[in-house]
Phi, psi and omega in degrees: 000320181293003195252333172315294175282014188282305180278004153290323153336300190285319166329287199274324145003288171317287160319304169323298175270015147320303212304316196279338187265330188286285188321327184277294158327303177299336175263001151010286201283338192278330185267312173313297175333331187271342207274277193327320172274341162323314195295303158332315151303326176276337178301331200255020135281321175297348201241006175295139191292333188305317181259355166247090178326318193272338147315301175314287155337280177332305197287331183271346169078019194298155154273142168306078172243178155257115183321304198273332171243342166319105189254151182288154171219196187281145182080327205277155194278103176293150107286134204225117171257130161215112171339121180041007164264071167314333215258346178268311191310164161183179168246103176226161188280135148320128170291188159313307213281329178098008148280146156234168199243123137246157166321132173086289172282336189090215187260141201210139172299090192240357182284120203115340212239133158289150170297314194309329161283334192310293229311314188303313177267332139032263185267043111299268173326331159301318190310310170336308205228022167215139181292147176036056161327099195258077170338158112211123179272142172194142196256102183271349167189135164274109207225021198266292186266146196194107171289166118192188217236103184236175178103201180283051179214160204315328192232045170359180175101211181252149199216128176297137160250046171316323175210184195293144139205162191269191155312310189278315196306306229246012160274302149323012188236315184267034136111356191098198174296149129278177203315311198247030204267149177275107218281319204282359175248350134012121182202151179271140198242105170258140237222149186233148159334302201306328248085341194277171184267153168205148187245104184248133192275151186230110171267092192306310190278342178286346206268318218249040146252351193083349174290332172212072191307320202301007174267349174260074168312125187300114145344118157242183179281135192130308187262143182259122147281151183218142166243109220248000000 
């Protein structure tokens, strides 16, 4: 009798642990299942521009100015931050007039102005009514200084003068030449305070032998070069 029941005894062993082994496989899949949107959330937390500055920076697009010498002009785009003040901060266009309106100040004179002195006067005009007012200005577009580029080249238009360029910067910019443009005949078409037109010539093969650099001239707003 003892070896009979030795082997109900191993039976039900068996059976148990079948029982236990179903159970422990069922819950499986549910924890695999779970684990790819765990990894998901993170992926798509990691790529959020809030925690990655340099995606966040890509995506707004800012224009490339220099703060201490860029001076703002009419049409151009501010962006104006006051430190933990949602309700002063915004984003405005410069009028015709050279002015822009914020909350608190009103209407205020900013053309003329580097952003780095607006951030200063500013937070002066602020100072009335939030303590240690904290600023910071930035030309989210430029649309004040303006080159262009007409003629035998690949991309025509208008072109930003966010920073210096020359005569060659702004043929690299409009894409280089086409087949038949006359390069040694080139000339910047400049508007003089009076009104008059003046023509300063650019000979594209003396400037890149170096026989006359002084024909690549810095750009002012305003002026087209054309290649004809």
């Amino acid at each position: 009798m003892k070896p009979q029941h030795s082997k109900c005894r191993r039976k039900l062993c068996l059976v148990v642990e079948g029982f236990l082994l179903a159970g422990l496989v069922g819950f499986l899949p549910a924890r695999s299942l779970s684990a790819p949107a765990d990894q998901k959330l993170s992926r798509d937390s990691a790529q959020s521009p809030k925690d990655n500055p340099a995606q966040g920076s890509a995506a707004t697009g800012h224009s490339a100015v220099n703060n201490d010498v860029y001076t703002v002009g009419p049409a151009d785009i501010l962006k104006i931050d006051v430190w933990q003040e949602p309700e002063v901060s915004s984003v405005v266009a410069v009028r015709p007039d050279g002015k822009i309106s914020l909350p608190l100040i009103g209407d205020i004179s900013v053309s003329g102005f580097t952003p780095n002195q607006l951030q200063d006067v500013l937070a002066t005009k602020l100072h009335a009514f939030i303590a240690n007012p904290e600023v910071s200005v930035t030309v989210q577009e430029v649309k004040s200084r303006k080159f262009n580029v007409l003629g035998e080249v690949q991309h025509p238009g208008s072109y930003s003068l966010a920073q210096p360029v020359r005569v060659l910067d702004a043929i690299g910019m409009a894409g280089g030449f086409r087949d038949f443009a006359k390069v040694t005949k080139i000339y910047v078409l400049r508007r003089s305070s009076a009104g008059e037109n003046t023509r300063l010539p650019f000979n594209y093969k003396e400037v890149i032998k170096g026989d006359d650099g002084n024909q690549n001239v810095e750009l002012e707003p305003g002026d087209t070069v054309v290649v004809p």
